[in-house]
C-alpha positions in Angstrom: 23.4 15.0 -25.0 21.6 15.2 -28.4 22.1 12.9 -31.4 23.1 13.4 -34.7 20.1 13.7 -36.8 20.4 10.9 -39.5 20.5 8.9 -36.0 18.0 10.2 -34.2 16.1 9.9 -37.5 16.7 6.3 -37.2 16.5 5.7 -33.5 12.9 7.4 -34.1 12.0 4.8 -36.8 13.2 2.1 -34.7 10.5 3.5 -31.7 7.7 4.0 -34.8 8.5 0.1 -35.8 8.3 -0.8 -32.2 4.5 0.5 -31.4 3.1 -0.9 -34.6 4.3 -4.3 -34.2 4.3 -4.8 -30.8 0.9 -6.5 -30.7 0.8 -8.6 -33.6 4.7 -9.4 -33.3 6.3 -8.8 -29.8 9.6 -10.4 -30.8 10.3 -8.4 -34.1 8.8 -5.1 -31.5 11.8 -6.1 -28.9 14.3 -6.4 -32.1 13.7 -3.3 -33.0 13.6 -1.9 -29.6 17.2 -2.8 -29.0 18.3 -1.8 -32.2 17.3 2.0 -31.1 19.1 1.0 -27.6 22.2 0.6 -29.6 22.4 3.7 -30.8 21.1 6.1 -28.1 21.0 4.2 -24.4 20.6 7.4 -23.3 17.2 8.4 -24.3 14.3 7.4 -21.4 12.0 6.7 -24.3 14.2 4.1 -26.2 14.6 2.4 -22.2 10.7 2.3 -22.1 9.9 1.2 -25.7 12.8 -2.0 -24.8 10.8 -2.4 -21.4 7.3 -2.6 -22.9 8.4 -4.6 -26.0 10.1 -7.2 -23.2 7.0 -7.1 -21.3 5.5 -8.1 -24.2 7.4 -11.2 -25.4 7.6 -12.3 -22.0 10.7 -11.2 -21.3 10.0 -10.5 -17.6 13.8 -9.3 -16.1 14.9 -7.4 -19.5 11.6 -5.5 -19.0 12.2 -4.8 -15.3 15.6 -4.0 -15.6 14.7 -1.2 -18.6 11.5 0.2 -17.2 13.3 0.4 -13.8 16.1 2.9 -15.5 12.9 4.5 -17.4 11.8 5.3 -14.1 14.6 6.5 -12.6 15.7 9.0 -15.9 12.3 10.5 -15.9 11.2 10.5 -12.5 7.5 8.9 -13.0 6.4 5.5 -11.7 3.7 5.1 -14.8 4.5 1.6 -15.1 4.6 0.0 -12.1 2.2 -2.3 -12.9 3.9 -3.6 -15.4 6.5 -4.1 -13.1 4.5 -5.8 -10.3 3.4 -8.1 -12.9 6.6 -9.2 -14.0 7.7 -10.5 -10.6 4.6 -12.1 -10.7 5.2 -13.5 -13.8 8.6 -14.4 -12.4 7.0 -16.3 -9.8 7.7 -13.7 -6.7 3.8 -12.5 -6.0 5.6 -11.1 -2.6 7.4 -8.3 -4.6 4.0 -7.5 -6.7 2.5 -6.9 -3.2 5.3 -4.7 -2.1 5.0 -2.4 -5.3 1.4 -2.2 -4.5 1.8 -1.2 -0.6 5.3 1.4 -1.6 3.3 2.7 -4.6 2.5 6.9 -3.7 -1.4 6.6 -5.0 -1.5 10.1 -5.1 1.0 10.6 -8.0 -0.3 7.4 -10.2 -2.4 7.8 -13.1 -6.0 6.2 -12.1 -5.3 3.8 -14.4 -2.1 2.4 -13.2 -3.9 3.0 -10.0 -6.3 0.1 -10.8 -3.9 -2.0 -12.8 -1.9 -2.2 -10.6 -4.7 -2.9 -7.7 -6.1 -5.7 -10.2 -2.2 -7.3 -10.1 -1.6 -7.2 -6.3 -4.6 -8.8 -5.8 -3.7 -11.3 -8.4 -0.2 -12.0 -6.7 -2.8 -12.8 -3.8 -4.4 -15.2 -5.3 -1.0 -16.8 -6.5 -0.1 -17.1 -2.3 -2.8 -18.9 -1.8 -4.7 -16.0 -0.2 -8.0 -15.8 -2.3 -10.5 -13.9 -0.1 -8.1 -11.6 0.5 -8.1 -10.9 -3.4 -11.8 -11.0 -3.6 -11.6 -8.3 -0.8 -8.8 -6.3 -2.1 -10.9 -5.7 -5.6 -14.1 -4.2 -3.6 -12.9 -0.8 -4.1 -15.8 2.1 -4.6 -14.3 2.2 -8.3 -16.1 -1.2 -9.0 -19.6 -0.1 -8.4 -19.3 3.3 -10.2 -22.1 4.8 -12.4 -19.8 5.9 -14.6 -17.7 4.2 -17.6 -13.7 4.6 -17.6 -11.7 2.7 -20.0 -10.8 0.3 -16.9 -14.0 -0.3 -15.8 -14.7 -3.3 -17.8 -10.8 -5.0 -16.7 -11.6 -4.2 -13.1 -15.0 -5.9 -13.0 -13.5 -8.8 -15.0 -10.8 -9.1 -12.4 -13.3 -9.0 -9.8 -15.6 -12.0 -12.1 -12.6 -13.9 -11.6 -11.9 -13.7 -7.9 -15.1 -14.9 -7.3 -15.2 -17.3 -9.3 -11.8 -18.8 -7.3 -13.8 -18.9 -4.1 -16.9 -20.9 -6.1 -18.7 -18.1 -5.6 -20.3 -18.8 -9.3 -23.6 -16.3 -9.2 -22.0 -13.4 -8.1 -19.2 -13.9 -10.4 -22.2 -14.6 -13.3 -23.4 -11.3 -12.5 -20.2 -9.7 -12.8 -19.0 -11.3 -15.6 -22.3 -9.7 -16.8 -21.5 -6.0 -15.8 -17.7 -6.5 -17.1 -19.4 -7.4 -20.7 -22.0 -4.2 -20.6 -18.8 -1.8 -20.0 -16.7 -3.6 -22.4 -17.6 -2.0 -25.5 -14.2 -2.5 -27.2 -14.2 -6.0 -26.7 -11.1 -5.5 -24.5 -12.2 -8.8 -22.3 -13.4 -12.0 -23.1 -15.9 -11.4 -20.3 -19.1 -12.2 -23.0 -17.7 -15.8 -23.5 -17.0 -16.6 -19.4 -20.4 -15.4 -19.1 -21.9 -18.0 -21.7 -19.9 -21.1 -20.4 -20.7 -20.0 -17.1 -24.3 -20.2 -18.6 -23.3 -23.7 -20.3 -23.8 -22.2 -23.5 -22.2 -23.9 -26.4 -21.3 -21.4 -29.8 -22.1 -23.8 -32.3 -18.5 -24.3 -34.1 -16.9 -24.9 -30.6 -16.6 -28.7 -31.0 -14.2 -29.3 -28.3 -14.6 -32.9 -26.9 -12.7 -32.4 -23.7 -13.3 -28.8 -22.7 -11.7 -28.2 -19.1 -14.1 -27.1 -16.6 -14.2 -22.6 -16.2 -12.6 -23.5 -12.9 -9.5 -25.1 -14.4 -8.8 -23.2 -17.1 -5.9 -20.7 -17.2 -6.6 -17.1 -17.3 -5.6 -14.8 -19.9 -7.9 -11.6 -19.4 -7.4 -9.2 -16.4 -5.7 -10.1 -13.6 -3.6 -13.2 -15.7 0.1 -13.0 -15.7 1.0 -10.6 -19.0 -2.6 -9.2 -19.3 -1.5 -5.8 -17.9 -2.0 -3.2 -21.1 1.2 -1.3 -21.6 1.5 1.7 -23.4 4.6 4.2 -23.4 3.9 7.7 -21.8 4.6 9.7 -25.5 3.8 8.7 -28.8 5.9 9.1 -31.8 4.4 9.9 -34.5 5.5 8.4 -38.5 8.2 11.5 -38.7 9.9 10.8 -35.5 8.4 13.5 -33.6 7.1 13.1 -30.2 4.1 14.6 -28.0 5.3 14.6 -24.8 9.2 13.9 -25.4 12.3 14.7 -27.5 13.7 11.7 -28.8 17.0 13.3 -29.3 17.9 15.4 -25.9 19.0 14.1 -23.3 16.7 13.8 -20.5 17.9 16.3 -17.1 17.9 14.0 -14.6 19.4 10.3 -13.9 21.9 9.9 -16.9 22.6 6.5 -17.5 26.7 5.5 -17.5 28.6 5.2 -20.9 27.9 2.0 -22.9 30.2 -0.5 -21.2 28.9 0.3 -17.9 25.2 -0.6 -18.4 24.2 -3.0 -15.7 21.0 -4.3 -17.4 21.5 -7.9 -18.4 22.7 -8.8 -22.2 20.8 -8.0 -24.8 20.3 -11.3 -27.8 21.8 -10.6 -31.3 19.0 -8.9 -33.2 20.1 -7.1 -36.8 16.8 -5.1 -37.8 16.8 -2.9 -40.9 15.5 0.8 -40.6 12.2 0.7 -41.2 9.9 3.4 -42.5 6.4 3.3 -40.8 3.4 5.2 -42.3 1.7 5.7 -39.1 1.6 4.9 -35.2 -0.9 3.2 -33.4 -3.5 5.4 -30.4 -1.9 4.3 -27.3 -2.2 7.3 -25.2 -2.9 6.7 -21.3 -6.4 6.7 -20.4 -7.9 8.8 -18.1 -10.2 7.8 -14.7 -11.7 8.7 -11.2 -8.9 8.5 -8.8 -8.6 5.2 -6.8 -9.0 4.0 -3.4 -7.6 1.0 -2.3 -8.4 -1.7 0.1 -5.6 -2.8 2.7 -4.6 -6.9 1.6 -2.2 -7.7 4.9 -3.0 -11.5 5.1 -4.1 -12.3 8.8 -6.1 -8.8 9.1 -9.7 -7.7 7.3 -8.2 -6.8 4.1 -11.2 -4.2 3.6 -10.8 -2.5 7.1 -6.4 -2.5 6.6 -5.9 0.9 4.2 -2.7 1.1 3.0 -1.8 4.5 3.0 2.2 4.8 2.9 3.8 6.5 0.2 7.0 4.9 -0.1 7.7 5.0 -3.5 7.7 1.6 -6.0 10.9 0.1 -4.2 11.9 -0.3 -7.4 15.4 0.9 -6.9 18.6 0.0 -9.7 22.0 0.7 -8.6 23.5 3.3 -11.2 27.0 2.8 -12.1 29.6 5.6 -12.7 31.4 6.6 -15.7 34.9 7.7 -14.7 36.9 10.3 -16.7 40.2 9.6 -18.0 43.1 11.7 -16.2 45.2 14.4 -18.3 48.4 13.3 -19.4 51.0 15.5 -17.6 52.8 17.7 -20.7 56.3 16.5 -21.2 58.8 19.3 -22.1 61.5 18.5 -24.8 65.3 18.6 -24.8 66.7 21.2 -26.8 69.8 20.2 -28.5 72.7 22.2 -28.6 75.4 22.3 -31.9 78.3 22.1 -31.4 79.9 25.0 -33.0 83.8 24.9 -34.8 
């Protein structure tokens, strides 16, 4: 299908809107979001810009259910880290793991390759199971000469494993190797390293500060932290790179409103708005990853999981049914009467 263009015009400013707030204001991002969903349910980028903005304000089965049907209209798993993080968030580390082992590693980005490494091994740590995460993280990707964009978030995660087992010198040191690759500032791993170092920044007057051990995460590896970007961008005039936002994709049509099975959407009345520009958030690019195996009970360096079973990730699609043709009735011919 393809939209009229004053819509798709607005359905594009709506996805514009979406991208430049979505940081800074994840609720207003998801408003918008849905406001584009509203008027074209059909479009795979509209069902990824609702699942990201969910993602963001925590909206764990919203941005399951959308990025699920993104998934199945395009045919790519690019966020299925995402995904494994919200049934993590969701309190289901079981299911994380199970994205992880179905995921086909050969057809991921390297980057949702490692995000979605540093999540499983997360959900590990949430079982209980914290060598195994420690294990799962020592992947050849960890030690590499070179810098990718994830290199800093891996080592992090791997910092923070340690650090569960109290192994506090090595995780020093790689809180130290995260900071050196973290030129963006992407990671807090500078400040771990300090308090690991009891370093006080003058300013930090805290009289009870809870011990690094105690604290609750919020870089790498914590519930949330996975950095989700859409697949195309849109630029300020509606256009796309990598997608039309007004055709309709070729595979995996959705139903006809009214037969959506993603759960209700909250009342949100957003006015057009008319964005100047769009934010970089193109998907990075990296060496491809190898994983270590995590079955709990086994060595989960020497157990590689190698199956390729897809993300599990399956959403039953409902059918639209067509209305039947109303037989033609033939009419009675009256006859006068003649004198």
């Amino acid at each position: 299908m393809s939209l009229a263009k004053p819509v798709a015009e607005t359905v594009a400013r709506h996805l514009v809107a979406t991208g430049k707030v979505i940081d800074e204001d994840p609720a207003e991002a998801l408003a918008h979001a849905l406001a584009a969903r509203r008027l074209a349910s059909r479009i795979s980028a509209v069902r990824e810009a609702v699942g990201l903005a969910a993602y963001h304000a925590g909206e764990w089965q919203t941005a399951i259910a959308e990025l699920r049907t993104y998934h199945r209209m395009t045919g790519v798993q690019s966020h299925l880290a995402v995904l494994a993080d919200c049934e993590r968030a969701l309190g289901r580390p079981e299911r994380a793991i199970d994205l992880f082992r179905g995921a086909d590693r050969d057809t991921l980005e390297p980057a949702v390759a490692i995000e979605l490494l540093i999540v499983a091994a997360g959900a590990r740590g949430d079982l209980g199971q914290k060598d195994a995460a420690v294990a799962m993280l020592q992947v050849r990707e960890l030690t590499s000469e070179s810098t990718e964009p994830w290199t800093a978030r891996l080592r992090y995660a791997y910092a923070d494993a340690l650090l569960a087992v109290d192994r506090r010198e090595e995780a020093r040191e790689w809180f130290s190797r995260a900071a050196d690759a973290d030129a963006e500032g992407e990671t807090d791993a500078a400040e771990r390293l300090l308090e690991l170092d009891g370093v006080v920044i003058e300013g930090d007057d805290d009289e009870d500060e809870v011990p690094v051990e105690d604290e609750v995460a919020t870089g790498p590896g914590a519930p949330g932290a996975v950095p989700a970007r859409p697949d195309a961008e849109l630029s300020a005039d509606g256009s796309a790179d990598d997608a039309d936002p007004t055709a309709e994709p070729g595979t995996g049509d959705l139903p006809d409103e009214g037969t959506d099975t993603d759960p209700a959407e909250p009342v949100a009345v957003v006015q057009d708005a008319v964005v100047q520009d769009t934010p970089d958030r193109n998907p990075v690019d990296g060496a491809t990853v190898t994983r270590a195996g995590d079955d709990a009970g086994t060595s989960p360096v020497a157990d590689v999981e190698d199956r390729a079973a897809g993300s599990g990730a399956t959403v039953d699609q409902a059918e639209a049914t067509g209305g039947a043709a109303a037989p033609a009735q033939a009419a009675d011919e009256s006859v006068a009467e003649r004198r």
